[in-house]
N, C-alpha and C positions, 0 to 999 in steps of 0.2 A: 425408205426403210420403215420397219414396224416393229417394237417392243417383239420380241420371241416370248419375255414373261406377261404376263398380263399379272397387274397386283395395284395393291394402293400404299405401300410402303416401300419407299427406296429410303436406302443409306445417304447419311447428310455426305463421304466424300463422292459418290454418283451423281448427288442433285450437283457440288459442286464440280465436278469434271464436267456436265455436260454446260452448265452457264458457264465457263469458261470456254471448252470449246464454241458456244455461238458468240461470244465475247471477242474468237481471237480472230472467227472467219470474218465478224465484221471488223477486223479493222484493229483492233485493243491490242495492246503490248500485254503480254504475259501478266507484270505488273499492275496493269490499270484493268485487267480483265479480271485478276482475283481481287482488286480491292471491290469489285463490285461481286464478285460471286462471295466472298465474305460476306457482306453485307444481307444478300439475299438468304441465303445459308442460314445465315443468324436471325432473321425474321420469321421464317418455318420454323426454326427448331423453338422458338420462343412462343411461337404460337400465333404471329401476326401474318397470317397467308394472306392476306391483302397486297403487303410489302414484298412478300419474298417472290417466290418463281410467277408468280402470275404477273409482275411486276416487270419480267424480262423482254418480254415481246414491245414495251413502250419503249422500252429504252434502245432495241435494236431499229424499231421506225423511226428515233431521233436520229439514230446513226446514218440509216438508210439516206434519209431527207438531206442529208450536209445538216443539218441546224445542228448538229453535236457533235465536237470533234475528240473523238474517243483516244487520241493522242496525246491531246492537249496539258501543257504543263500549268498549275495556277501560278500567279507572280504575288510578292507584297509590291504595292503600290505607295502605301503611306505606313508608317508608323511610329510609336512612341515605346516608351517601357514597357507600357501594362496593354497594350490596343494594335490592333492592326488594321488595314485596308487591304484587302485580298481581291486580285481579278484572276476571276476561277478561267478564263481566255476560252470560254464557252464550251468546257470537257467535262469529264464524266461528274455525276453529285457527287459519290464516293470518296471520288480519287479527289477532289475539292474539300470536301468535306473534312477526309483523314489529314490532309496538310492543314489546314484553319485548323482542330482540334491537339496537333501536334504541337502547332506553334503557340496555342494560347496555353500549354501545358508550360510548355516552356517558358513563357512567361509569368505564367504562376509559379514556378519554381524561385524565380528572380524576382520578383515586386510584390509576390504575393496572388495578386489577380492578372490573368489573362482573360483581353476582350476582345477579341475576331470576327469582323463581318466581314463577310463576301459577293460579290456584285458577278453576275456574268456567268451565273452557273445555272445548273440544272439538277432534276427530282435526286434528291440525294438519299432515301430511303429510309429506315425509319428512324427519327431523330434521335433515339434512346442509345441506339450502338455508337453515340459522338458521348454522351453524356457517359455511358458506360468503361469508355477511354480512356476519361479524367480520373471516374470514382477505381479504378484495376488500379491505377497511379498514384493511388493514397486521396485524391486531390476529391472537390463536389465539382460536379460536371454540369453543365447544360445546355440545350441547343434547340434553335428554332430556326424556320425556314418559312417565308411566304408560300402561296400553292396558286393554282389556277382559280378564279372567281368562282366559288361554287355555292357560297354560306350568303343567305341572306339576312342582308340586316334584321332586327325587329322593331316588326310593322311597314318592312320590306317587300317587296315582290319578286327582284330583281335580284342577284346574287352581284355582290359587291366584294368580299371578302373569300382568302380560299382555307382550308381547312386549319390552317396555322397550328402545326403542331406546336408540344410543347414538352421539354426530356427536362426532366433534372435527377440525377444519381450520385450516391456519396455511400460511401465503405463505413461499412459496420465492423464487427470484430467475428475472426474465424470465417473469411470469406462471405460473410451476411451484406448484404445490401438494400440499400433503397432506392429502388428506377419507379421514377411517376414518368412515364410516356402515354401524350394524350393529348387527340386532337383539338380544338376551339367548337368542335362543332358536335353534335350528338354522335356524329359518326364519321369514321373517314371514307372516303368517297370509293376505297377498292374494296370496302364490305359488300357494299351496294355492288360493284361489279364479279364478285364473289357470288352475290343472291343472282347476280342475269348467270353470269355462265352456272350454277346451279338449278335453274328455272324455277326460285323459289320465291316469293315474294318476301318485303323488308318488313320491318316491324313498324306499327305505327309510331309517327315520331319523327322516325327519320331523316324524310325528305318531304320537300315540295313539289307538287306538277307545274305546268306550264301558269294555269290560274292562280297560283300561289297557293291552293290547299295539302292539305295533306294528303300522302297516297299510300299504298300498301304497296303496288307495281314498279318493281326493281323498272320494268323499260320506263316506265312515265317519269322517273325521278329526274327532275332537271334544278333544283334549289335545293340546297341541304339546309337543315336548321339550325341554329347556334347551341351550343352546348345549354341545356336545361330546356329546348326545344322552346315553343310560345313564349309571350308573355308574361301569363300567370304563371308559369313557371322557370319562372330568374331566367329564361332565353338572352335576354338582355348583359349577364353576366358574362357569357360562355363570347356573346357579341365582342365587349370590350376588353377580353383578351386575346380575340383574335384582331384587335386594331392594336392591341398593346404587342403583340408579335409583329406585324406588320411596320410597328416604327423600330423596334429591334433591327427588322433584317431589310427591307425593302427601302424603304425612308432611310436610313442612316446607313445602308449601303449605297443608293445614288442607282438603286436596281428598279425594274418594271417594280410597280406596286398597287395596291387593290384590282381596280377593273381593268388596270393598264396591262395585268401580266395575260399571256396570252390563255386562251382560254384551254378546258384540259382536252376536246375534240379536235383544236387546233396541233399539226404535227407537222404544221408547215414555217414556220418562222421561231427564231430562236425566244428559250424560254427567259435567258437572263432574271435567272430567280438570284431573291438576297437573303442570305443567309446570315444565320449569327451564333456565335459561340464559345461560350465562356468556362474558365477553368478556375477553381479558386482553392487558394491553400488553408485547410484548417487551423493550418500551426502557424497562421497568421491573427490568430485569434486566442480563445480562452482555451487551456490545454485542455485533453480529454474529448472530444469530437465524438470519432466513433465509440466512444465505451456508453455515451450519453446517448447516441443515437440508437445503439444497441439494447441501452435497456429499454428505450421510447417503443423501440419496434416489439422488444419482448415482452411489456404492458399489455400492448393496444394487441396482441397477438391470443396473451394468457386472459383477456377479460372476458367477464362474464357474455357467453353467449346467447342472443334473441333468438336463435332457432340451435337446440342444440346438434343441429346435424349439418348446419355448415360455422367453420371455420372463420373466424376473424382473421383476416388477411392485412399487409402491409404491400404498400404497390411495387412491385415487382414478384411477390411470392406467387401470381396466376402463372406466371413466364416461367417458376421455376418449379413449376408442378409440372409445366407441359414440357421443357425438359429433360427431365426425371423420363417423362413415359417415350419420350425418344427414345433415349439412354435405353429403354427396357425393350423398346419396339426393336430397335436396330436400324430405326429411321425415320421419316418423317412419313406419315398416311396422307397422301392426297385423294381431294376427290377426285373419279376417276375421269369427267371432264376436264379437269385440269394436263392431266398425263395424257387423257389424248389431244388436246390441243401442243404440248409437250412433243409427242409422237411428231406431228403434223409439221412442226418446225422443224422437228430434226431431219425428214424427209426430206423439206423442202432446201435446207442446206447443206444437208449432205455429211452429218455429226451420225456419230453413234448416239440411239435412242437410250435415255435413262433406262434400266433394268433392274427390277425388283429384287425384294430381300427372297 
């Protein structure tokens, strides 16, 4: 089959009917098919096209390979009050993810804090939509996830460490929020696959080659840098929060951890990624939360501007600019190798192809 429209903006429910329908031919329950096409859905419209539709074709070769079992239910394992131990029993990130987030909600409801790691799961997409969860629910949210070894230490060669994201989100007043969603490393790893199916090259910075220098060449990139890149520039910072993620989720889930998780060209052996994810309740603390965080965000927002032609932003307000032109577009613009790779699966599975606005 072939797209009848040729365009680069489809409707976020088209992009999500077709990630469901490749969701359901492999294998997904209805249920665990749109907790993943939520997910992705919510990545485009935010602006993180890393995460969202370009992100679907890895997750149908886990399926393919058996290493993911798109059925699968997570179990608790251990728990207490305020904690959990979660076996994701090797299924979707998502559908993993959305239960650890539920439950540590829940938790926070009752003790105050909920703390949920999970062992035995896989790429769960972008950290921000777990943190985002908590902060809809009144609550400050956050979540991290170990990744495939791609970040080299600093003064490293060898990539040790994987992207380690990091979400935290908490409710303002009048629907305002604050989302920092943000890898460990200058970049996350499906920019750089963004720049190959683009044929453009990365920004320097980015990554390492084979030699451990720096490259400009999306193909040569095989080491990512730690957040602040080198050295002389705090690299070393960006390093030990992505080991400070790594005992969050890997280490104290009992999950694959640094070089041990499989690598991200690997799509043969199970990822058994560890995850972690906490919920905490404001009104366990000093009253007034979001009025304080509210006027925080509307300070650093109102202050004097270094260039008066761009904006002082608070972290989440880029997502809610690229939103906003959704909203106005009537759908998400992709590039148009993306839609035809898009096209190419739907042929080859036999879905109706997304079709433009």
């Amino acid at each position: 089959m072939a797209s009848k429209v040729r365009g680069t903006t489809i409707p976020l429910t088209e992009v999500r009917r077709f990630i469901m329908d490749v969701m359901e031919k492999a294998g997904a329950s209805g249920g665990h098919a749109g907790a993943l096409a939520d997910l992705l859905v919510t990545a485009d419209q935010r602006g993180h096209f890393s995460h969202g539709l370009n992100r679907l074709e890895y997750y149908l070769t886990d399926i393919r390979g058996a290493i993911c079992d798109p059925a699968a239910e997570p179990v608790v394992t251990r728990q207490t009050a305020a904690t959990a131990l979660v076996d994701g029993q090797n299924g979707l990130g998502p559908v993993i993810g959305n239960f650890c987030t539920d439950l540590a909600i829940q938790k926070a409801r009752e003790s105050g804090i909920g703390w949920v790691v999970a062992h035995n799961s896989n790429h769960y997409g972008i950290a921000g939509w777990y943190a985002l969860r908590c902060a809809e629910a009144g609550l400050v949210g956050m979540s991290f996830t170990n990744t495939s070894p791609l970040v080299v230490p600093t003064r490293a060669r060898q990539p040790m460490l994987g992207t380690n994201p990091i979400a935290c989100a908490a409710p303002g007043e009048g629907g305002d929020s604050f989302c920092l969603d943000m890898a460990t490393c200058t970049v996350a790893v499906g920019k750089i696959e963004v720049q190959r199916r683009k044929r453009e090259p990365i920004p320097e910075g980015w990554a390492t080659n084979a030699e451990g220098r720096i490259t400009t060449d999306a193909d040569a990139a095989v080491g990512l840098l730690p957040l602040g890149g080198d050295e002389a520039h705090s690299g070393y910072k960006g390093y030990g929060l992505a080991f400070m993620v790594e005992l969050f989720c890997g280490l104290l889930g009992g999950a694959a951890y640094g070089p041990h998780v499989r690598r991200w060209d690997n799509q043969r052996t199970p990822a058994d990624l560890g995850q972690c994810f906490v919920a905490l309740d404001p009104a366990a603390f000093a009253p007034g939360f979001s009025g304080r965080l509210q006027e925080l965000m509307t300070q650093c927002r109102e202050t004097e501007r270094a260039n008066p032609d761009e904006p002082v932003l608070v972290p989440g307000d880029p997502e809610r600019a690229h939103m906003a032109r959704v909203a106005r577009d009537g759908g998400v613009t992709y590039h148009e190798n993306q839609l035809a790779s898009s096209d190419q699966l739907a042929a080859e599975l036999g879905v109706q192809p997304m079709q433009a606005v």
